[in-house]
Structures are given as structure tokens and as C-alpha cells.
PyMOL commands that place a pseudoatom at each C-alpha (Angstrom):
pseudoatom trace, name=CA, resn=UNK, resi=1, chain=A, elem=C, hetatm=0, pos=[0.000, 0.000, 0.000]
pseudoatom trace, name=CA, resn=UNK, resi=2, chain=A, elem=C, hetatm=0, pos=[2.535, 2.534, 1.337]
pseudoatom trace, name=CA, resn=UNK, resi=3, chain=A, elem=C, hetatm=0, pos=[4.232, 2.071, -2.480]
pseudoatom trace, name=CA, resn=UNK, resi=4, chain=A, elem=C, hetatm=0, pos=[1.209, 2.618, -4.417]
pseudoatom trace, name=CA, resn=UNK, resi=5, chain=A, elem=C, hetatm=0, pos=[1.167, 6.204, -2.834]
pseudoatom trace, name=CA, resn=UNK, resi=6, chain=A, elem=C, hetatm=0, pos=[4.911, 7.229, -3.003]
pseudoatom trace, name=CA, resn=UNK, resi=7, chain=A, elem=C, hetatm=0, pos=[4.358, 5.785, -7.092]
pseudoatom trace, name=CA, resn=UNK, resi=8, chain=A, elem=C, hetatm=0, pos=[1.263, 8.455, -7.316]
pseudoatom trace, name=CA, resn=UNK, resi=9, chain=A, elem=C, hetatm=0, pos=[3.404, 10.874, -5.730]
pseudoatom trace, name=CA, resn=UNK, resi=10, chain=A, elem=C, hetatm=0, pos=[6.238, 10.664, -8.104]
pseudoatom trace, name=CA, resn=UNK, resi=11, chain=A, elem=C, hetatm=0, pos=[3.353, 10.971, -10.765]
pseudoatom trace, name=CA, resn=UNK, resi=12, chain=A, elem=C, hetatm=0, pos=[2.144, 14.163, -9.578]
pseudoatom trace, name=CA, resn=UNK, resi=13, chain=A, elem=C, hetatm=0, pos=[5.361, 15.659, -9.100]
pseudoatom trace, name=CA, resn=UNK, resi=14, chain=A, elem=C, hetatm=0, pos=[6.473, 14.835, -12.656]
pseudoatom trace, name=CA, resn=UNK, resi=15, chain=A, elem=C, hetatm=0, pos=[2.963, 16.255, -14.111]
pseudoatom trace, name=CA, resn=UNK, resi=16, chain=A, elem=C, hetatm=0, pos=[3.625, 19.717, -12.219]
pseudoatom trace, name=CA, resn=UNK, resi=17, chain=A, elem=C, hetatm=0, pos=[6.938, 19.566, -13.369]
pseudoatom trace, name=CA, resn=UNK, resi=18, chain=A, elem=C, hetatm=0, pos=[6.331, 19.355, -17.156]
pseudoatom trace, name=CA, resn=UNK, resi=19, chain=A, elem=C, hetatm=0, pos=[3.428, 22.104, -16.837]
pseudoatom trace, name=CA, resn=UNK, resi=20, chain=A, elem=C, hetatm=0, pos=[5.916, 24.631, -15.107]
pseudoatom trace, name=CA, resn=UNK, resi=21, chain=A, elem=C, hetatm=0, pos=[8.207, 23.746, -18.698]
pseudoatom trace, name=CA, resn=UNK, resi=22, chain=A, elem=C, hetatm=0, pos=[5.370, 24.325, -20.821]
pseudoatom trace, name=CA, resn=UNK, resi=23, chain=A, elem=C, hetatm=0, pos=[4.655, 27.332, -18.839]
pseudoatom trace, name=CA, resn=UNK, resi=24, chain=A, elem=C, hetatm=0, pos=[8.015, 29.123, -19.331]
pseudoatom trace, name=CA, resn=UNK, resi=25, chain=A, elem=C, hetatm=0, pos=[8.272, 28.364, -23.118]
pseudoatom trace, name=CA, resn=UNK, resi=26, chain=A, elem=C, hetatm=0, pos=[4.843, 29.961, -23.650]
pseudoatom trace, name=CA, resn=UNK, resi=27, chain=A, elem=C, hetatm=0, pos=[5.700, 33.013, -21.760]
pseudoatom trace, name=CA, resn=UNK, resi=28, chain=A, elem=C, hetatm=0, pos=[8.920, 33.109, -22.995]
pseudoatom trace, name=CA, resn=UNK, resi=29, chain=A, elem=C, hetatm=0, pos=[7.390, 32.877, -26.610]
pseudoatom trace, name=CA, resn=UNK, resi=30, chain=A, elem=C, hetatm=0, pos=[4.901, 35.382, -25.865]
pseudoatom trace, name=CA, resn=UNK, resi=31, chain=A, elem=C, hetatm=0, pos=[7.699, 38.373, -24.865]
pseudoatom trace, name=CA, resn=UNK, resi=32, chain=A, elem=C, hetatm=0, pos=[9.793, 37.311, -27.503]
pseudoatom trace, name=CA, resn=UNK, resi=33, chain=A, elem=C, hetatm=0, pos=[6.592, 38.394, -29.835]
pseudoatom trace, name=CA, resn=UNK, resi=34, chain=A, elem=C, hetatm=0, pos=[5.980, 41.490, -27.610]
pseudoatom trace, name=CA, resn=UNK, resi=35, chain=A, elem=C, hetatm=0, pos=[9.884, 42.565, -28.435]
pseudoatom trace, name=CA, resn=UNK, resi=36, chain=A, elem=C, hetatm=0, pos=[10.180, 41.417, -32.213]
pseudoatom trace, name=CA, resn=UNK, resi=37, chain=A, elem=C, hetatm=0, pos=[6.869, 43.089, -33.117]
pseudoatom trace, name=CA, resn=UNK, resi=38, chain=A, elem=C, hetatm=0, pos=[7.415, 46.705, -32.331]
pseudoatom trace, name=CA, resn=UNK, resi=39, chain=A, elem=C, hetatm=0, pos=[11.185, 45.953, -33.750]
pseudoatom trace, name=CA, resn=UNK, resi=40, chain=A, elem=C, hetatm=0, pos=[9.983, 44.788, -37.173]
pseudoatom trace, name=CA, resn=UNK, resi=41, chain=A, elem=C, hetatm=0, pos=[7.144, 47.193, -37.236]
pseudoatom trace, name=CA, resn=UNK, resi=42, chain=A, elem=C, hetatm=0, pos=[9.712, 50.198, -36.659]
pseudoatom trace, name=CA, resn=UNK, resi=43, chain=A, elem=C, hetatm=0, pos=[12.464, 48.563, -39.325]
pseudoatom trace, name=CA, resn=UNK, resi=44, chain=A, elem=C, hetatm=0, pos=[9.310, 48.305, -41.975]
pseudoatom trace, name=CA, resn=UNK, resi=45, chain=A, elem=C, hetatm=0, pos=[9.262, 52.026, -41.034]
pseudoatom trace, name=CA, resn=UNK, resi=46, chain=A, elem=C, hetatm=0, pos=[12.291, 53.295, -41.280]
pseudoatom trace, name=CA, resn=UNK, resi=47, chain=A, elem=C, hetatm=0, pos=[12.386, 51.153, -44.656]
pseudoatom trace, name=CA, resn=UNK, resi=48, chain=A, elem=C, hetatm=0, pos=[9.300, 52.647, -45.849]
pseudoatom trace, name=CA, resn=UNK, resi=49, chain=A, elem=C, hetatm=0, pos=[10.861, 56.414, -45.075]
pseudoatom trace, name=CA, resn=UNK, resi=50, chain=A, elem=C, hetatm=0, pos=[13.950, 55.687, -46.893]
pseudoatom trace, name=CA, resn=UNK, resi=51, chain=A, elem=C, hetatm=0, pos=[12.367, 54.793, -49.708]
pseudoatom trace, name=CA, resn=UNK, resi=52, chain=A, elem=C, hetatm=0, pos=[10.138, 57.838, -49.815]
pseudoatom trace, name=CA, resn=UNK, resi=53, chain=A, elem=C, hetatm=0, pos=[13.124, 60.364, -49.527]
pseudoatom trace, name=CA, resn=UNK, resi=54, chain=A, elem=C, hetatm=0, pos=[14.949, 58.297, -52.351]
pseudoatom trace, name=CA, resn=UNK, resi=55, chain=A, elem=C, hetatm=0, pos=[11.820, 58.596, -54.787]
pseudoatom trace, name=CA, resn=UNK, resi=56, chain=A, elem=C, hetatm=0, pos=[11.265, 62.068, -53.379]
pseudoatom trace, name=CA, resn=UNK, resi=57, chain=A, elem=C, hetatm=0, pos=[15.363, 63.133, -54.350]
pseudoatom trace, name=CA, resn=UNK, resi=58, chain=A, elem=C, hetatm=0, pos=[14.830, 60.748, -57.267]
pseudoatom trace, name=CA, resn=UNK, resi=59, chain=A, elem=C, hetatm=0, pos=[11.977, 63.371, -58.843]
pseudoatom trace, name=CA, resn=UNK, resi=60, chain=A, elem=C, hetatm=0, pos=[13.943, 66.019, -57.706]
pseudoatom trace, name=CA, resn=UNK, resi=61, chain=A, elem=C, hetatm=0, pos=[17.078, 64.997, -59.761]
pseudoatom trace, name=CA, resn=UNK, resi=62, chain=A, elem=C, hetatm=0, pos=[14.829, 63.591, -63.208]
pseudoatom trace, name=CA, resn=UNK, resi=63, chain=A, elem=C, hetatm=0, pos=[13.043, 67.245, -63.131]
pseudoatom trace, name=CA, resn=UNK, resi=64, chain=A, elem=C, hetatm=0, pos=[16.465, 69.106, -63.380]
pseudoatom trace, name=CA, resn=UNK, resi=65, chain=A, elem=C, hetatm=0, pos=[17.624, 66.427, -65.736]
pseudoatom trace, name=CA, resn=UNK, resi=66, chain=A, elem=C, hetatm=0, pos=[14.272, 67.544, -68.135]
pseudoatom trace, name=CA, resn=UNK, resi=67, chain=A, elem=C, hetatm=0, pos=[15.049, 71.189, -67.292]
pseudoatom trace, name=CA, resn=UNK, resi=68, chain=A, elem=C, hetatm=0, pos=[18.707, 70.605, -68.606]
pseudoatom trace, name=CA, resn=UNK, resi=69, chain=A, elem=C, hetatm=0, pos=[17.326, 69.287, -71.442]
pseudoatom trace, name=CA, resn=UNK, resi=70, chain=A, elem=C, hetatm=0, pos=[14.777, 71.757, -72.762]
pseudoatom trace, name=CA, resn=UNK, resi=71, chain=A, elem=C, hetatm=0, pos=[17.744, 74.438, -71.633]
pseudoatom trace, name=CA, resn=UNK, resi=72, chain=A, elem=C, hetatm=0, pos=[19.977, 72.505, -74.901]
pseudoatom trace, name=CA, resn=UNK, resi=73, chain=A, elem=C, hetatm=0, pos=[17.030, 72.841, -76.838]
pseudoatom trace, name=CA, resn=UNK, resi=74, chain=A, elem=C, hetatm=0, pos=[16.303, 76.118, -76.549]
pseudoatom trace, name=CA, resn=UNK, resi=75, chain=A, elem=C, hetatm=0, pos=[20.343, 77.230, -77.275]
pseudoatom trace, name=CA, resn=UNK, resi=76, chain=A, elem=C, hetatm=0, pos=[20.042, 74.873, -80.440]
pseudoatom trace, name=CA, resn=UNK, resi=77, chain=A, elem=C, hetatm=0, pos=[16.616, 76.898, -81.350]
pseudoatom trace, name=CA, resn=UNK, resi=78, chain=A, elem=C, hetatm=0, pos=[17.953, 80.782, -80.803]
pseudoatom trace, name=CA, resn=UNK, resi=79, chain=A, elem=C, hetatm=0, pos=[21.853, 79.060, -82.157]
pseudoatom trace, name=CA, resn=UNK, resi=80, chain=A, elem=C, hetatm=0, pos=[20.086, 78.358, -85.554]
pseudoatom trace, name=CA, resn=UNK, resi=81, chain=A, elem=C, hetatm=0, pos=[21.305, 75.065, -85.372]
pseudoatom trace, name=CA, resn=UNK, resi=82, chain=A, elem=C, hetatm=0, pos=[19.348, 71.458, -85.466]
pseudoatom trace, name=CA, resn=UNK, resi=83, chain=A, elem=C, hetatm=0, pos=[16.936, 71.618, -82.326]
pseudoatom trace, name=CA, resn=UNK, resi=84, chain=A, elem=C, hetatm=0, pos=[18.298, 68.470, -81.177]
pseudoatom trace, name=CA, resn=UNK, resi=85, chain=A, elem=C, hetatm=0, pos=[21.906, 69.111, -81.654]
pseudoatom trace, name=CA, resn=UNK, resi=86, chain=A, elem=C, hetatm=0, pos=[24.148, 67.588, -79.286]
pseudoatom trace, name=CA, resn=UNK, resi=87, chain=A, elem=C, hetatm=0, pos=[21.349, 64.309, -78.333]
pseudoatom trace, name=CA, resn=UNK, resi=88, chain=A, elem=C, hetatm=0, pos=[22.715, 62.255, -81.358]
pseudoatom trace, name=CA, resn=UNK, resi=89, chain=A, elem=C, hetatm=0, pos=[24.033, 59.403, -79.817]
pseudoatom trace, name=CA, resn=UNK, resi=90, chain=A, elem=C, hetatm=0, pos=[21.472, 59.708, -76.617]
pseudoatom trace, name=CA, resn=UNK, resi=91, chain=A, elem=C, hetatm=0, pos=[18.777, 57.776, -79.051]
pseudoatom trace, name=CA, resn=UNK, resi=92, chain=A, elem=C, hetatm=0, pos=[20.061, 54.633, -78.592]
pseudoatom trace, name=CA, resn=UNK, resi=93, chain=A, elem=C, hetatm=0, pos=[22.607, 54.792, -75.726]
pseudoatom trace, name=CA, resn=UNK, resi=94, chain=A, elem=C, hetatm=0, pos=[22.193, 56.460, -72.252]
pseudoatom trace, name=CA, resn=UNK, resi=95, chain=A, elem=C, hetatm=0, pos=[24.111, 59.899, -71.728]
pseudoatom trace, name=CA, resn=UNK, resi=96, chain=A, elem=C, hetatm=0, pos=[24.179, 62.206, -68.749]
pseudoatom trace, name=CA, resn=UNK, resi=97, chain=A, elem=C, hetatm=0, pos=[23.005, 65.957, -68.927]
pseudoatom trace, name=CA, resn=UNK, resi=98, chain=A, elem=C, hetatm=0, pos=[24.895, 68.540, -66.759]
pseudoatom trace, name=CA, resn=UNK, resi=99, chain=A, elem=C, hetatm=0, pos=[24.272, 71.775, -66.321]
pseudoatom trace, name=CA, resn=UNK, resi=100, chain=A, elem=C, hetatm=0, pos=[28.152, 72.334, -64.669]
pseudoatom trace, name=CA, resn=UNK, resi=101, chain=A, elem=C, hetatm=0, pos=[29.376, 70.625, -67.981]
pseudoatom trace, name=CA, resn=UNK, resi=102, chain=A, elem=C, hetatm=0, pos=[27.516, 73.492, -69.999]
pseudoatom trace, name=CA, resn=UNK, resi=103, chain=A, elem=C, hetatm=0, pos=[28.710, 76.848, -70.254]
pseudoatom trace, name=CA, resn=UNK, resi=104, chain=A, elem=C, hetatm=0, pos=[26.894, 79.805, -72.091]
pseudoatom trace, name=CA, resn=UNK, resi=105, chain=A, elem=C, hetatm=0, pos=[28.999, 79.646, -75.540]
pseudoatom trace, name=CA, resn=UNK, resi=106, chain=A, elem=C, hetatm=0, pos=[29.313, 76.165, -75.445]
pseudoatom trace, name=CA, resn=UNK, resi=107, chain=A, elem=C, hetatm=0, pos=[26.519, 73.477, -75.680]
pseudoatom trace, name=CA, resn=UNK, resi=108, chain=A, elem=C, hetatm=0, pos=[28.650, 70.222, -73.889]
pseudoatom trace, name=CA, resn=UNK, resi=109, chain=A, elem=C, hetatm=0, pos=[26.212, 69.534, -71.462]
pseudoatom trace, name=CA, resn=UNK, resi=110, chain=A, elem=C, hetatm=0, pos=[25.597, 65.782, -72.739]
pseudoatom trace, name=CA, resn=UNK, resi=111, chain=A, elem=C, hetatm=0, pos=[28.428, 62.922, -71.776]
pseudoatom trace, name=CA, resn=UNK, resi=112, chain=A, elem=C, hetatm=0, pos=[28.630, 59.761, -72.605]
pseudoatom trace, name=CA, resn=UNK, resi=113, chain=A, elem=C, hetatm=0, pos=[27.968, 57.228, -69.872]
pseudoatom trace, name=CA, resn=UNK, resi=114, chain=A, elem=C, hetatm=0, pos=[30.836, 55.565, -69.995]
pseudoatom trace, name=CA, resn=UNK, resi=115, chain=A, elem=C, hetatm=0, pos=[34.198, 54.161, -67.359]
pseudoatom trace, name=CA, resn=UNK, resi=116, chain=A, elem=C, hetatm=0, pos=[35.230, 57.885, -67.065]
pseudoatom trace, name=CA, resn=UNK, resi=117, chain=A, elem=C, hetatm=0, pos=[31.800, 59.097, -64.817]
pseudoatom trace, name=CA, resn=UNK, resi=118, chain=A, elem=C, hetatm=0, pos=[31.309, 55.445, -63.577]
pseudoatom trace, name=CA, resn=UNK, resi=119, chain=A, elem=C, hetatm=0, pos=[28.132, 54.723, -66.173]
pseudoatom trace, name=CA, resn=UNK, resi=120, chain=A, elem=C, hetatm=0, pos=[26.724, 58.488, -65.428]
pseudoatom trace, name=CA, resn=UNK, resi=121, chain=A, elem=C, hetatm=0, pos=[27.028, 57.989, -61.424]
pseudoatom trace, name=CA, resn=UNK, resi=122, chain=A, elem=C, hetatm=0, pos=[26.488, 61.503, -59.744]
pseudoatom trace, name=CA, resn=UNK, resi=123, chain=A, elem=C, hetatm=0, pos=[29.379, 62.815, -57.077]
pseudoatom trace, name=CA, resn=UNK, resi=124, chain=A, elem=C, hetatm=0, pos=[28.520, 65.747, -54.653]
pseudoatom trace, name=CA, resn=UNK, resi=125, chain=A, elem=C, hetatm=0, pos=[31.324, 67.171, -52.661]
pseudoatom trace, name=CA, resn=UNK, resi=126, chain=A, elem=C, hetatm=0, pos=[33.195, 64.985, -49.975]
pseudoatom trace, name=CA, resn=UNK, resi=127, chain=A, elem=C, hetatm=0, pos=[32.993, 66.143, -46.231]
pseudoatom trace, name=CA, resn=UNK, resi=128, chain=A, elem=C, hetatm=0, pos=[34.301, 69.320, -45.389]
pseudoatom trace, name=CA, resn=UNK, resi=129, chain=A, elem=C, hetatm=0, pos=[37.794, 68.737, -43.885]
pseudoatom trace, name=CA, resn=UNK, resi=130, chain=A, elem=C, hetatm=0, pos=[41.726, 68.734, -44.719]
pseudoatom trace, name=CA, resn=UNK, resi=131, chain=A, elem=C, hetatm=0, pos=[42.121, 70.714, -48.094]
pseudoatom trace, name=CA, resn=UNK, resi=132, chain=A, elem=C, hetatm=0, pos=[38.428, 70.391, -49.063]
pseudoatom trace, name=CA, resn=UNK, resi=133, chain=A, elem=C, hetatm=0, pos=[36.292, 73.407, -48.663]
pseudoatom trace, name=CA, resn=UNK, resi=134, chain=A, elem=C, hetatm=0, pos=[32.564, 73.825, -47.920]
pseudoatom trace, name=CA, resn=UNK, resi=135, chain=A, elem=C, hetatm=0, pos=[31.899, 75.025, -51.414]
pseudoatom trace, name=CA, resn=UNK, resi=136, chain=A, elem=C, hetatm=0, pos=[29.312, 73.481, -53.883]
pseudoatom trace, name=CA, resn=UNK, resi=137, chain=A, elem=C, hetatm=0, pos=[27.671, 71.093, -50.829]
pseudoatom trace, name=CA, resn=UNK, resi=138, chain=A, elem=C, hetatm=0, pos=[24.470, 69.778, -51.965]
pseudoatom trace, name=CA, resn=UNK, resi=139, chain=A, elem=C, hetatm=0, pos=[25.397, 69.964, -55.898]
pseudoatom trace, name=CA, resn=UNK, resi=140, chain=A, elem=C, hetatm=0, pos=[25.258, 66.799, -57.634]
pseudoatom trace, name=CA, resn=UNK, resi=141, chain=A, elem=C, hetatm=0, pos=[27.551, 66.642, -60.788]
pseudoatom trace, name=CA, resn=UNK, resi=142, chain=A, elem=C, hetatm=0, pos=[29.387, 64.700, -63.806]
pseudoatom trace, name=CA, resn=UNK, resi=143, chain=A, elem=C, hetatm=0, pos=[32.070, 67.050, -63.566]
pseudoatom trace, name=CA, resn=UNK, resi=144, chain=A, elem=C, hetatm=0, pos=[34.817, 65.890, -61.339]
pseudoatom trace, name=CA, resn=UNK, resi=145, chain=A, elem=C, hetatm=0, pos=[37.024, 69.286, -62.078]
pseudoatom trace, name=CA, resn=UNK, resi=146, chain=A, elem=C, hetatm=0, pos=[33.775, 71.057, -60.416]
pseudoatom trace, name=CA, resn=UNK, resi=147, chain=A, elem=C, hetatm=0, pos=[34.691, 69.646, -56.800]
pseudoatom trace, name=CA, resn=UNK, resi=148, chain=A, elem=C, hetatm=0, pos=[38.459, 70.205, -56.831]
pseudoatom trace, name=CA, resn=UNK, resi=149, chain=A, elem=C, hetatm=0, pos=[39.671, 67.028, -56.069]
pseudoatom trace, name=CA, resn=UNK, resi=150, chain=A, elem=C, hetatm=0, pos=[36.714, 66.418, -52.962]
pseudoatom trace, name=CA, resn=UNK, resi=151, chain=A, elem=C, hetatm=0, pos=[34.452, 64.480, -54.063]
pseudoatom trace, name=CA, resn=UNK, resi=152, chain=A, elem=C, hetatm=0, pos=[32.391, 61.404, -53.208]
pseudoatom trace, name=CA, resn=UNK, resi=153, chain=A, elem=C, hetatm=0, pos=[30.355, 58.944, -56.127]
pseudoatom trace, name=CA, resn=UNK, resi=154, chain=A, elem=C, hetatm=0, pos=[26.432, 59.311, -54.539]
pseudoatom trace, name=CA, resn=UNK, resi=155, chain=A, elem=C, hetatm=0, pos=[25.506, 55.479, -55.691]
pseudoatom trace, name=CA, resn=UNK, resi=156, chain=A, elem=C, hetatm=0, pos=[23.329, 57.662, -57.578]
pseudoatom trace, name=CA, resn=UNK, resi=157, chain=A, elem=C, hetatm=0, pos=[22.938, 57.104, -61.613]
pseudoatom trace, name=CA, resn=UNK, resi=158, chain=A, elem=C, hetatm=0, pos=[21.065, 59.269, -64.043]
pseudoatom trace, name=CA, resn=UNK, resi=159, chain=A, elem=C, hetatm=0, pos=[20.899, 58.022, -67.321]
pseudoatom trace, name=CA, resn=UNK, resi=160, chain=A, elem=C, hetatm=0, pos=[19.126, 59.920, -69.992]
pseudoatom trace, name=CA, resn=UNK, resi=161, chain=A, elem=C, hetatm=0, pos=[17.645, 59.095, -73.311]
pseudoatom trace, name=CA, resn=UNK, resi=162, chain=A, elem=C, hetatm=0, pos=[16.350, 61.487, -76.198]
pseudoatom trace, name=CA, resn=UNK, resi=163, chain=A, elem=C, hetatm=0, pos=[14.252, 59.619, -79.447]
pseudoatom trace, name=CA, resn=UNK, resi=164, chain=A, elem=C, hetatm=0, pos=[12.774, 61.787, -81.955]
pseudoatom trace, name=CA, resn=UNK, resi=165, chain=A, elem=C, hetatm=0, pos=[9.299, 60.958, -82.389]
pseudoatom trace, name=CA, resn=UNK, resi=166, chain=A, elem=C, hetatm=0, pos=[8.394, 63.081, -85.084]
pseudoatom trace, name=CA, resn=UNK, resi=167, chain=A, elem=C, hetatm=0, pos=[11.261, 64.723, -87.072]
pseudoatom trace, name=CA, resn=UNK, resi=168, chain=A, elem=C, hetatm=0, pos=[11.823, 68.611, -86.138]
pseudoatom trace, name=CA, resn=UNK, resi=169, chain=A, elem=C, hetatm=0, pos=[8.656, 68.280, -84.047]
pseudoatom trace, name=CA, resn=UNK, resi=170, chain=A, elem=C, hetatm=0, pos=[8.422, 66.091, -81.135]
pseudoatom trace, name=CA, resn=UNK, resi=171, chain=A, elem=C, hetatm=0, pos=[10.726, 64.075, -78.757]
pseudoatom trace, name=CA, resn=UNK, resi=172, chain=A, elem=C, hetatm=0, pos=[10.733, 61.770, -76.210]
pseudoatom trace, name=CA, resn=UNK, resi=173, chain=A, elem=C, hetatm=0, pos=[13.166, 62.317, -73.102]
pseudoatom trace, name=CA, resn=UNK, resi=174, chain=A, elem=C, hetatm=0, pos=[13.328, 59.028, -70.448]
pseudoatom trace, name=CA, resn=UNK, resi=175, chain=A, elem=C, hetatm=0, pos=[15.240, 59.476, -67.374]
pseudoatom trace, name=CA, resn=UNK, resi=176, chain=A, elem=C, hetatm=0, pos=[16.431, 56.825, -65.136]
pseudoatom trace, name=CA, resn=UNK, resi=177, chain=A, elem=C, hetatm=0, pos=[17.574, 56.785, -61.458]
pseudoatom trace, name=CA, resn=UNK, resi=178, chain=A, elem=C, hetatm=0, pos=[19.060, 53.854, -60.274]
pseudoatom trace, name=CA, resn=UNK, resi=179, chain=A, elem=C, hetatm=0, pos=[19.924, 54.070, -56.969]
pseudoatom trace, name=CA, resn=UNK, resi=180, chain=A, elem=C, hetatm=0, pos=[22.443, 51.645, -54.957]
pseudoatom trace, name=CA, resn=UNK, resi=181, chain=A, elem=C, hetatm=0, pos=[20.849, 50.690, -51.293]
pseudoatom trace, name=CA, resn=UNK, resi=182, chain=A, elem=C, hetatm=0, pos=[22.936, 49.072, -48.102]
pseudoatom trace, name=CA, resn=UNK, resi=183, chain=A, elem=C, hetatm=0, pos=[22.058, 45.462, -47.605]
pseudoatom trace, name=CA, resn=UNK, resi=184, chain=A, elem=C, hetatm=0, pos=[19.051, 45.688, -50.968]
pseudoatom trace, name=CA, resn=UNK, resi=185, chain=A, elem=C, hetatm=0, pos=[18.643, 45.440, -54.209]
pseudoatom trace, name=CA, resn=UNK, resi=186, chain=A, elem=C, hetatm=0, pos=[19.305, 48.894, -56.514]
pseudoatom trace, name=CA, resn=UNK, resi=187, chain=A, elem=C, hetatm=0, pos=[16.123, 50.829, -57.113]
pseudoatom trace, name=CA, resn=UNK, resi=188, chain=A, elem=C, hetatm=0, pos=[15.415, 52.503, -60.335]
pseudoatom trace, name=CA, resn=UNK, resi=189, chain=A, elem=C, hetatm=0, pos=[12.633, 54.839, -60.869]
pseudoatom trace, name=CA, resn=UNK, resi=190, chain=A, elem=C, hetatm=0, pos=[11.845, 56.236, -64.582]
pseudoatom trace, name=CA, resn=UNK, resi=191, chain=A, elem=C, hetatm=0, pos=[10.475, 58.793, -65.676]
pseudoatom trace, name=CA, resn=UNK, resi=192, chain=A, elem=C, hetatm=0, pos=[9.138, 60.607, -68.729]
pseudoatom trace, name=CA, resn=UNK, resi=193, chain=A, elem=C, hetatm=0, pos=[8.468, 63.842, -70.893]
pseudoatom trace, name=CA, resn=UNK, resi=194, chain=A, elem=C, hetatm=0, pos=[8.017, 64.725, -74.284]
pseudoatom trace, name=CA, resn=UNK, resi=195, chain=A, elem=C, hetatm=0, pos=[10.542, 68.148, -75.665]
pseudoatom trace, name=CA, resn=UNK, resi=196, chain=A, elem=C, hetatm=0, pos=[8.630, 69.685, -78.316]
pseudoatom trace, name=CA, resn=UNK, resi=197, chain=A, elem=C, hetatm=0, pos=[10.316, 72.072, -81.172]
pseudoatom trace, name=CA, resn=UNK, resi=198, chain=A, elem=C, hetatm=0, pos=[8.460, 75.580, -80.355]
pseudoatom trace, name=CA, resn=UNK, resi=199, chain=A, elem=C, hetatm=0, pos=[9.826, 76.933, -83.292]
pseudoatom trace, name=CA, resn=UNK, resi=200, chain=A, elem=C, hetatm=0, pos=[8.971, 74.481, -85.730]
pseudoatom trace, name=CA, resn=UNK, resi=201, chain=A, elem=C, hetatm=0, pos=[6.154, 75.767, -88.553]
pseudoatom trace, name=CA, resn=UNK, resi=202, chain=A, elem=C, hetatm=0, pos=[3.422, 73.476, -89.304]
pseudoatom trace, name=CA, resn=UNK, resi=203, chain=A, elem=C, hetatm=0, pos=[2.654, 73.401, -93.685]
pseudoatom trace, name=CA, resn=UNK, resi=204, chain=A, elem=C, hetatm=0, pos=[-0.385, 74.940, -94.499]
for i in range(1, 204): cmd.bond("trace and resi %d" % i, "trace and resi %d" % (i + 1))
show_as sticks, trace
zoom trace
């Protein structure tokens, strides 16, 4: 008799024993959840507001890009020359437009994207520090010769692209920002416009 009950008390003792286990690991589960919840919910965040000021700087950069663009036209137009002058090769291969690269008498604000800008990557001017002044700080440029020597590559490309849809009347001008992100994939946004001729006469 007397081992019958020390047998059930070994029993209970075990039973208690495993519900304490299954205890812990539930409440152990449950503030695991409590911490990784607010954690992912504020990394989607902080994801989701990075992307937003990249799109937002992205628009920013394809609007000067456009405004470049129609500036090139409108020297061709008053120059007398073809309205599209200087755009040749941007038809079927991506350039970069920049308005440090163009100067009043001469119309060299297209490059080639090619080695020498790093495929039309943008570079703003390094830190302030040693020999590098404050000067030209938020500018985003081609030119190299612009930043004397201090300047950083943004991970930033802007690739542009000028087909004539209809000759001496209408073109189409596609810009692209790829942007490199830490850890991600590149984004790219594109965007488009048309340039139109103003001083082309219709017949008739």
C-alpha cells in the first residue's frame, strides 16, 4: 500500500513539473513576440521612409535632368542650329546631362555614360575637412574638375535618353535613377516627358 502512494506521488510531481516547462516556453514565446513586433514594425518604417526620400530626391534629380534638357534645346533653337543638336548618340545609348558641364557659348552639357563618370554615377562634394572646402555642398555633378579634387560617387545614376518621335517636331526624353541601397537590391525609378520644337512651322 505505502508504495502505491509514493508511485502516485512521483506521478504528480512529474505532471507539475512538465506544466511549469510548458509554462516558461509559452511566456517566454509570448515576450519574444511582444519585443520582435514593435522591432519589425519600426524597421518596416524606417524602410518605408527611406524609400520615400529616395523617390522624393529621385523626382527632384529627373526634373532638373528635363530642365537641362529643354535648356539645350532652346540654345540649339535661338543658335540656328538642329533643335536636337548635341542628343545624337542619346537615341540609342544612355548619356548624362549637366548643367556644370555646360557653359553659355558652349553646348557640352551631354556625356557619354561611360568608365570615365562610372556609367553616369552623380558625385557631390566629400565632407568638409583637410584641403576640401565647404563650397558646392548639396550639388550633384558629372564634372569631377567642379569639386576640386573632394568628391564622393552618390551610388546615384542618371541616365538619360532622347528619341525623336516626329522629325523637327516632337521628342521623347526618359530618365532613369538607379539608386544603390545598403544590404538591398538597386532601385530605379523612370520617368518621362516629351521636348517639343516651339519653333517648328506646321505646312499649311
Amino acid at each position: 500500500m505505502k508504495e502505491i502512494f509514493k508511485n502516485k506521488k512521483k506521478v504528480g510531481h512529474n505532471f507539475f513539473f512538465g506544466f511549469m516547462i510548458a509554462e516558461t516556453i509559452i511566456a517566454t514565446a509570448i515576450i519574444l513576440l511582444s519585443i520582435i513586433g514593435p522591432i519589425s514594425a519600426a524597421r518596416t518604417g524606417l524602410s518605408v521612409a527611406s524609400d520615400t526620400r529616395d523617390y522624393s530626391q529621385s523626382i527632384y534629380l529627373a526634373e532638373e535632368a528635363m530642365e537641362i534638357v529643354r535648356e539645350i534645346r532652346d540654345r540649339n533653337v535661338f543658335a540656328g542650329s538642329n533643335w536636337l543638336n548635341s542628343f545624337g548618340s542619346c537615341s540609342s545609348a544612355d548619356c548624362g546631362v549637366d548643367i556644370y558641364n555646360d557653359t553659355v557659348n558652349n553646348l557640352s552639357g551631354v556625356v557619354a555614360c561611360d568608365g570615365s563618370n562610372q556609367y553616369c554615377e552623380l558625385a557631390t562634394k566629400a565632407p568638409s575637412g583637410g584641403s576640401c572646402s565647404a563650397n558646392f555642398n548639396g550639388i550633384y555633378s558629372h564634372n569631377l574638375s567642379l569639386f576640386s579634387g573632394c568628391y564622393v560617387y552618390t551610388g546615384i545614376k542618371r541616365k538619360v535618353r532622347v528619341q525623336e518621335l516626329i522629325s523637327d517636331v516632337e521628342a521623347k526624353v526618359t530618365v532613369t535613377i538607379t539608386r544603390s541601397r545598403l544590404g538591398m537590391p538597386s532601385a530605379s525609378y523612370v520617368f518621362e516627358g516629351y521636348l517639343f520644337n516651339w519653333k517648328h512651322q506646321p505646312n499649311g
